[in-house]
C-alpha positions as CSV (number, residue, x, y, z in Angstrom):
1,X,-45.6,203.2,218.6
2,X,-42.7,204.5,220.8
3,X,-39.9,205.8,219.0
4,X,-36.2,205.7,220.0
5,X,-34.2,208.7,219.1
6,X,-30.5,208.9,220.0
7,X,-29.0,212.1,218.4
8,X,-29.3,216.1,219.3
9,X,-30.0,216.6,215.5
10,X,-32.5,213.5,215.4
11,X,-34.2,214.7,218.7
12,X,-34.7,218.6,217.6
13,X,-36.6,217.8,214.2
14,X,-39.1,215.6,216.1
15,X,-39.6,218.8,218.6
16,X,-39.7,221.0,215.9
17,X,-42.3,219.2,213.3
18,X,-44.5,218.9,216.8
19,X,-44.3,222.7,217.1
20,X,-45.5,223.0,213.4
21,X,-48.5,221.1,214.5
22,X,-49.2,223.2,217.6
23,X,-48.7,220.3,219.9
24,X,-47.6,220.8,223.5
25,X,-44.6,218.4,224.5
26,X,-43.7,217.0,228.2
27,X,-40.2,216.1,229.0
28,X,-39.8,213.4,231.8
29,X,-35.8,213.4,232.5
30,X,-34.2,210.2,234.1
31,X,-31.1,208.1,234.6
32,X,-33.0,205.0,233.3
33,X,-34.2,201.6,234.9
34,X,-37.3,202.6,235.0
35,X,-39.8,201.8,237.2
36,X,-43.5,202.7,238.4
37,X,-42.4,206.0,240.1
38,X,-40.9,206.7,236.4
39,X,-43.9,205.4,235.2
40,X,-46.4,207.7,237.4
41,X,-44.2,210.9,236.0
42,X,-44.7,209.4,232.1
43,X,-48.3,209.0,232.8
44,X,-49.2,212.6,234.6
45,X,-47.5,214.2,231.7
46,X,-49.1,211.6,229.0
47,X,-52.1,213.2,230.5
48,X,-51.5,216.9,230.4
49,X,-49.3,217.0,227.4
50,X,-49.9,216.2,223.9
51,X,-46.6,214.2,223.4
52,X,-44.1,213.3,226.0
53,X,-40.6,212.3,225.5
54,X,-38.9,210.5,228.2
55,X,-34.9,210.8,228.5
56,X,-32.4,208.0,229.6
57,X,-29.1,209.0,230.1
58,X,-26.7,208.0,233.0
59,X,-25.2,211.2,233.4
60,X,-21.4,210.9,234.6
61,X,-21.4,214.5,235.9
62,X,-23.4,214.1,238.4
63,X,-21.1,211.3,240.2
64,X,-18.4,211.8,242.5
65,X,-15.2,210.0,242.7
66,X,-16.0,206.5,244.4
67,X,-19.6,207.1,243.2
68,X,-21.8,204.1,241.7
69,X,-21.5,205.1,237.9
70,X,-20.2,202.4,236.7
71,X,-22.7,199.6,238.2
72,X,-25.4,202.4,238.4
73,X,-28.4,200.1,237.1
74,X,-28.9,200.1,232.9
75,X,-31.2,198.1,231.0
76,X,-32.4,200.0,227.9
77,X,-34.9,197.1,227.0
78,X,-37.4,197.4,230.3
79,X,-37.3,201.3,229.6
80,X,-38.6,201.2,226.6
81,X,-41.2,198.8,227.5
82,X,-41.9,201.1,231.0
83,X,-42.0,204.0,228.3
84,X,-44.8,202.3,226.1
85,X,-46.8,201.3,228.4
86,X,-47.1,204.4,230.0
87,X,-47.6,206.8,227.3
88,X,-44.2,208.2,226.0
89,X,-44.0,209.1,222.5
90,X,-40.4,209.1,222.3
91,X,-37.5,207.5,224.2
92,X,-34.5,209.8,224.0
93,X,-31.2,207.7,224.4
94,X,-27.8,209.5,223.4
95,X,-24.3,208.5,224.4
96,X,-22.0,210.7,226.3
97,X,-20.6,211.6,223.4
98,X,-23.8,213.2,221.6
99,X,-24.2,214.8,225.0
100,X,-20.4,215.9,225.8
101,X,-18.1,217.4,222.9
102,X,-14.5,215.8,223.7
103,X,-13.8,219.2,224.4
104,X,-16.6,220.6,226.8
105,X,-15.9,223.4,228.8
106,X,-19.2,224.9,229.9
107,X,-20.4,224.5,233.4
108,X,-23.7,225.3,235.6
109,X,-23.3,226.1,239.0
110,X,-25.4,227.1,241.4
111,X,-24.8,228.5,245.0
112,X,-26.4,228.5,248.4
113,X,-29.1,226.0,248.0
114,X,-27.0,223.1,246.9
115,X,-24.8,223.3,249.8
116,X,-26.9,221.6,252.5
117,X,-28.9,218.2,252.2
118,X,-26.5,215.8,249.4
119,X,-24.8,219.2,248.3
120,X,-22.4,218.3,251.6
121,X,-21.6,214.9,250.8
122,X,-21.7,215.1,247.1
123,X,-19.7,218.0,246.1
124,X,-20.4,218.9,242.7
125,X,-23.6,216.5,242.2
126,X,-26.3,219.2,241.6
127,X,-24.0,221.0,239.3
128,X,-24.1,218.3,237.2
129,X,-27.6,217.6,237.4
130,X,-28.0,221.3,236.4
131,X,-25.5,220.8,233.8
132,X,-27.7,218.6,231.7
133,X,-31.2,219.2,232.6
134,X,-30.1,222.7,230.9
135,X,-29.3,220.8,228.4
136,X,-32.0,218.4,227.9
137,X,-34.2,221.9,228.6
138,X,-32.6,223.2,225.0
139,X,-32.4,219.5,223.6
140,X,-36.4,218.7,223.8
141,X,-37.8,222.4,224.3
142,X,-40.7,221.1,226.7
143,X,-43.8,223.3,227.9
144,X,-43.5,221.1,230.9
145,X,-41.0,219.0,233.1
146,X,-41.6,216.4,235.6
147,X,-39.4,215.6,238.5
148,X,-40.5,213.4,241.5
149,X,-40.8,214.6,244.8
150,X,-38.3,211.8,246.1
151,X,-35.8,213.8,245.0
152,X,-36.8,216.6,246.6
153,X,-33.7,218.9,246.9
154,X,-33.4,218.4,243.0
155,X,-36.8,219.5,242.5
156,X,-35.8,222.7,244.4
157,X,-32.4,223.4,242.6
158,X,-33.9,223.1,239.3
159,X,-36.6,225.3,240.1
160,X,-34.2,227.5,240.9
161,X,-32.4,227.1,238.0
162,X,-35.5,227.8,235.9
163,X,-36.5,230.9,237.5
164,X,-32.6,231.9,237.6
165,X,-31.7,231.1,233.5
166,X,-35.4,232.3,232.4
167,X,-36.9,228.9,230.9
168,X,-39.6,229.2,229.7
169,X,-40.7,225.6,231.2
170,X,-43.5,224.4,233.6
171,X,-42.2,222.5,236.4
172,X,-44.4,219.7,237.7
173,X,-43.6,217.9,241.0
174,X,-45.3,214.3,241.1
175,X,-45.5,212.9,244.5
176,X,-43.4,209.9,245.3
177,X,-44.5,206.6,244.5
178,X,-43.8,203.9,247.2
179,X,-44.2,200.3,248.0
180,X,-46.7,198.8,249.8
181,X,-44.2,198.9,253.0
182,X,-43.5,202.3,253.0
183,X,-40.1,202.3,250.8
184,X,-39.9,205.0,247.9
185,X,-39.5,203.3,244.7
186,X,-36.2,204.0,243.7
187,X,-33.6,202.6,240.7
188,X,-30.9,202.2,243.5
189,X,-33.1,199.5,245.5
190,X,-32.0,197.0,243.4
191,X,-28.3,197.0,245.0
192,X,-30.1,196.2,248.3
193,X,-29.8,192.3,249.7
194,X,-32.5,190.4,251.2
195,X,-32.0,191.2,254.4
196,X,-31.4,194.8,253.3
197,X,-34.6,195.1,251.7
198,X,-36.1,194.1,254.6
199,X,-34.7,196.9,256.9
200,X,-34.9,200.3,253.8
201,X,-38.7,200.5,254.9
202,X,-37.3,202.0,258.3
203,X,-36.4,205.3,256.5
204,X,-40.5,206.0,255.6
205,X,-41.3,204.9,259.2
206,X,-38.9,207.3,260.8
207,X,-40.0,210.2,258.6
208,X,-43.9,209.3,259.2
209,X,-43.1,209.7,263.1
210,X,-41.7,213.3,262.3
211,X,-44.8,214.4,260.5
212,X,-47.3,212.9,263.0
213,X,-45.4,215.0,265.3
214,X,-45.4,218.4,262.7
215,X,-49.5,217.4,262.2
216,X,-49.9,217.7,266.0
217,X,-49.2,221.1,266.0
218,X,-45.3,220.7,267.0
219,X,-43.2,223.9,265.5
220,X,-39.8,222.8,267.2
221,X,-37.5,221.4,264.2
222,X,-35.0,219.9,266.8
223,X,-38.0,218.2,268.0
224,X,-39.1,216.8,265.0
225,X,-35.3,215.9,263.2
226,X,-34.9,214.0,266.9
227,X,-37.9,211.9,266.6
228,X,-36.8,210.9,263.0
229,X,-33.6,210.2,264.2
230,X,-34.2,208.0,267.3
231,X,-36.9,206.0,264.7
232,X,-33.9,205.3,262.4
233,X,-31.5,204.4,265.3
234,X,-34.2,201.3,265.9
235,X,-32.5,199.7,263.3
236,X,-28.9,198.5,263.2
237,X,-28.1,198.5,259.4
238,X,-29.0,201.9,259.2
239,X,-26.0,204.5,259.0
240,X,-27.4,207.9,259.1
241,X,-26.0,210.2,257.1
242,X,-28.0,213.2,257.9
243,X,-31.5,214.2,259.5
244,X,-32.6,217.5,258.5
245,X,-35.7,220.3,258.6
246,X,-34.9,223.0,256.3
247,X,-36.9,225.9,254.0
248,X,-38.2,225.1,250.9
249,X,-37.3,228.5,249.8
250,X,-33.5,228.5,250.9
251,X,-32.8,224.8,251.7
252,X,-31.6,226.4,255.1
253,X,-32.0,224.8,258.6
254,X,-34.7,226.1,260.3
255,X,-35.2,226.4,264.1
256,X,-39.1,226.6,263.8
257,X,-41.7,225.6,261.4
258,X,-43.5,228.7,260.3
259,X,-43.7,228.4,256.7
260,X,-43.3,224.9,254.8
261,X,-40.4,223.1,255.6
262,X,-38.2,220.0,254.1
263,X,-37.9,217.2,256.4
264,X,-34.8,215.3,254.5
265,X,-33.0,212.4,255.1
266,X,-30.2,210.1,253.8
267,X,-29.4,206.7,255.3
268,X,-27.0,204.1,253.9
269,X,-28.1,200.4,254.3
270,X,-25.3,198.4,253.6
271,X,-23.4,199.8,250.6
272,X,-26.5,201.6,249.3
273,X,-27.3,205.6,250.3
274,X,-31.2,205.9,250.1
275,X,-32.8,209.4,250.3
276,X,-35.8,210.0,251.5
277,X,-38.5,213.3,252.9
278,X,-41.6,214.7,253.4
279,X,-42.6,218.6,253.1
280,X,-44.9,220.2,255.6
281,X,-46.5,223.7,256.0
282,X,-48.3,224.7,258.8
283,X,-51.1,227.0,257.0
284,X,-52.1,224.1,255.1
């Protein structure tokens, strides 16, 4: 039976009496409103770990001025029933307060590879998404983490981080689970209207035409982003907010694909800003 634990205190004495038993523990960080891609990561690491605990926590630190925190998606309810049926062992649920002292002063930052990709638009964002997986890192003491590959940049930055601050942590990238047409599952497609809806799936098609072309041996990245960008310009409620190939090492533009590269893009339909990607490496 799941378990819901919403204090530091609380959450540190169930890591600790699993350590006593010699169990290995997988950590499955999110924002909440969980769905199958949430449900794929709880279920990879239900099956490689011994226990897994699962965190929901809408992270304010992470969202810019004019950002969607306050009708970000919450229902506490369908995660815990996402969480059972999935594997979790614990569900761990604190309010800003348990996370944030009134008077916190301690920051994560992180330079370079934050800058391009959502780093430009959303200044600040991956600091505070390194802010408290750091935290949740100390919190639940996990052999392992599992981050979808969605959010692909994040994966990088916090693998970074890792290596950077010396976790001792397993990082496991799950590949993105989509929809039948082609859309990645995502907690933010529920702000999309019907007609909305209907036009996201031309973010999977543009990025499927740039890795046909990578696949048929093209190592230009202008002429890869340009093939993903005249896909997206098909439809009109897409507003393109960037098209990019960078490193996976750097998170760098690159000019040719000799090692594996980050095909990223973001594209607001309507009100919503839907990210998106695939990686490629030509010795593969």
């Amino acid at each position: 039976m799941i378990e819901i634990v919403r204090t530091v205190a609380e959450m540190r004495a169930r890591r600790a009496a699993w350590r006593r038993q010699g169990l290995s523990v997988g950590l499955v960080p999110t924002m909440g409103y969980l769905h199958e891609g949430h449900a794929s990561l709880i279920e990879t690491a239900a099956a490689t770990d011994d226990r897994v605990i699962v965190s929901v926590y809408v992270n304010e630190r992470q969202f810019g001025p004019g950002e969607d925190l306050e009708r970000y998606p919450r229902d506490i309810e369908r995660d815990l029933a996402v969480c059972e049926r999935a594997g979790a062992d614990i569900l761990f649920n604190p309010e800003s307060a348990e996370m944030y002292a009134a008077d916190h002063s301690t920051t994560v930052h992180m330079a370079g590879i934050t800058d391009e990709l959502c780093g430009r638009s959303r200044p600040g964002h991956f600091d505070g998404v390194c802010l408290v997986v750091s935290k949740l890192f100390n919190i639940a003491e996990p052999d392992r983490a599992y981050f979808g590959q969605k959010d692909a940049q994040q994966l990088l930055v916090i693998r970074r981080m890792v290596r950077d601050l010396n976790f001792n942590i397993e990082l496991i990238g799950c590949p993105t689970v989509r929809e039948p047409d082609g859309l990645a599952k995502s907690s933010r497609n529920a702000y999309l209207s019907d007609d909305e809806r209907s036009a996201a799936p031309i973010l999977h098609r543009a990025l499927a035409c740039g890795l046909t072309l990578c696949e048929q041996g093209c190592r230009d990245a202008s002429r890869v982003r340009r093939a993903v960008s005249d896909a997206l310009a098909e439809e009109p409620l897409a507003q393109v907010e960037y098209v990019e190939v960078v490193s996976t090492d750097s998170v760098q533009p690159v000019e040719r694909i000799d090692a594996e590269v980050l095909c990223a893009i973001a594209v607001r339909i309507g009100g919503t800003r839907l990210i998106d990607n695939f990686m490629f490496d030509p010795e593969r």
